[in-house]
C-alpha positions as CSV (number, residue, x, y, z in Angstrom):
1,X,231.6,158.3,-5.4
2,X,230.0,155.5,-4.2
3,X,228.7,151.9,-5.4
4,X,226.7,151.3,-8.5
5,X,223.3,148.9,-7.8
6,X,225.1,146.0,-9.1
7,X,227.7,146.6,-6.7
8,X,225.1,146.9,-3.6
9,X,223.8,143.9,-4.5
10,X,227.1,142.1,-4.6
11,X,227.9,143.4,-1.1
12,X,224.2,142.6,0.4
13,X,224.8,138.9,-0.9
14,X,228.2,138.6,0.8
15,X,226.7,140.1,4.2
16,X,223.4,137.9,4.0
17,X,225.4,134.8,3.5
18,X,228.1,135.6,6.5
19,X,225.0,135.8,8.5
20,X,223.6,132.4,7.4
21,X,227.7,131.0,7.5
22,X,226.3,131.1,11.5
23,X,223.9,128.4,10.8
24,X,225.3,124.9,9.8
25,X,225.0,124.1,6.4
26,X,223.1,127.2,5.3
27,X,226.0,129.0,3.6
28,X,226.4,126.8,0.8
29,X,222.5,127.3,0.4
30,X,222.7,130.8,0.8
31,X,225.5,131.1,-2.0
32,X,222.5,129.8,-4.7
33,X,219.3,131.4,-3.0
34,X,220.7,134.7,-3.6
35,X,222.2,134.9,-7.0
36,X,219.1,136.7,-8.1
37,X,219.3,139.4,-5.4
38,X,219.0,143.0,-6.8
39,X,218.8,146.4,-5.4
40,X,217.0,149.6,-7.2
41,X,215.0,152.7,-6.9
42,X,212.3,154.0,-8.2
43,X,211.6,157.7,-7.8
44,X,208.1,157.6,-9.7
45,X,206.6,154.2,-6.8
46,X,208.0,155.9,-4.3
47,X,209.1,159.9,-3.7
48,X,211.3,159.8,-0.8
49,X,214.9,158.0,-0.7
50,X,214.4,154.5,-0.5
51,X,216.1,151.6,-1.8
52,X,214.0,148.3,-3.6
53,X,215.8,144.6,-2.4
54,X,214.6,141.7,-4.5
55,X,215.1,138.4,-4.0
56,X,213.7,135.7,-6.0
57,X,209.7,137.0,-6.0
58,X,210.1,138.5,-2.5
59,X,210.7,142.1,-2.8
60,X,210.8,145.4,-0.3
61,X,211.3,149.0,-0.1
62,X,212.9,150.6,2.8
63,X,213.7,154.4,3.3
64,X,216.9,155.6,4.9
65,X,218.4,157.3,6.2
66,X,216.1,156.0,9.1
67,X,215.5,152.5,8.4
68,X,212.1,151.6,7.9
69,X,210.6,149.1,5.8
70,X,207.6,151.1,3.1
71,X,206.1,148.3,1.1
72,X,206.7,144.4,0.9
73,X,208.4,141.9,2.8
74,X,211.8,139.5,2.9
75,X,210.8,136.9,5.3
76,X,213.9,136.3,7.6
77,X,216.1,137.6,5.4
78,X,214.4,141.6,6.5
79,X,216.5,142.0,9.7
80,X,220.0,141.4,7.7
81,X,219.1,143.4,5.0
82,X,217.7,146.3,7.6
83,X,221.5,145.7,9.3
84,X,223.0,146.0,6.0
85,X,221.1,149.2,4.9
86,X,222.2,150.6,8.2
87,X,226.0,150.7,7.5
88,X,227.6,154.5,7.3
89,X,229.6,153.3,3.8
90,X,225.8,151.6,2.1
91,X,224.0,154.8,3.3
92,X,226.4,157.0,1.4
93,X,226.2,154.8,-1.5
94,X,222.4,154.7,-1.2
95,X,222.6,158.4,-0.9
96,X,225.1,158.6,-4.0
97,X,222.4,156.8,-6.1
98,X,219.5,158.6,-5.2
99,X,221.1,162.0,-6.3
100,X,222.3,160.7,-9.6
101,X,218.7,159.4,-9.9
102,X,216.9,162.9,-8.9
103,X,219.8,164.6,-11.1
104,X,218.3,162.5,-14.2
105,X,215.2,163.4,-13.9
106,X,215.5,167.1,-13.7
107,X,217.6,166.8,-16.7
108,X,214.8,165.2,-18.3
109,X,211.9,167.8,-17.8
């Protein structure tokens, strides 16, 4: 089975900040900026698979499995999070999540 939301969001952090840990004294930063970082879906905004990244009041939605950005914008932070969304084990997990979502709401008509 793969990773709950909370879980994503945990992993995104940890793969934004390595890519800042390239830039001097950004890391530590980093480790603050993105404690509010969140991931989600939202079948009803948006029909096809697509996962929502939030961070601080920046948000965007990007389908997969091709990678492309539907609504919104990251700043600098898009490319890594379009890396990160691109990974075999996050697609599955994204993949994982939007079937339990889709399951739900047939079970709830």
């Amino acid at each position: 089975m793969g990773k709950t939301f909370n879980e994503l969001a945990l992993d995104l952090k940890d793969f934004i900040v390595d890519k800042h840990a390239n830039y001097r004294g950004l890391k530590h930063m980093s480790l603050q900026r993105y404690n509010n970082l969140t991931v989600s879906m939202n079948s009803r905004r948006y029909a096809n698979p697509h996962v929502i990244i939030r961070v601080g009041i920046s948000e965007a939605a990007f389908s997969f499995p091709y990678v492309n950005k539907i609504d919104g914008g990251l700043g600098m932070d898009e490319r890594y999070v379009m890396q990160w969304i691109g990974n075999d084990v996050v697609l599955q997990s994204l993949n994982d999540q939007w079937k339990i979502i889709k399951l739900a709401e047939l079970d709830n008509e």
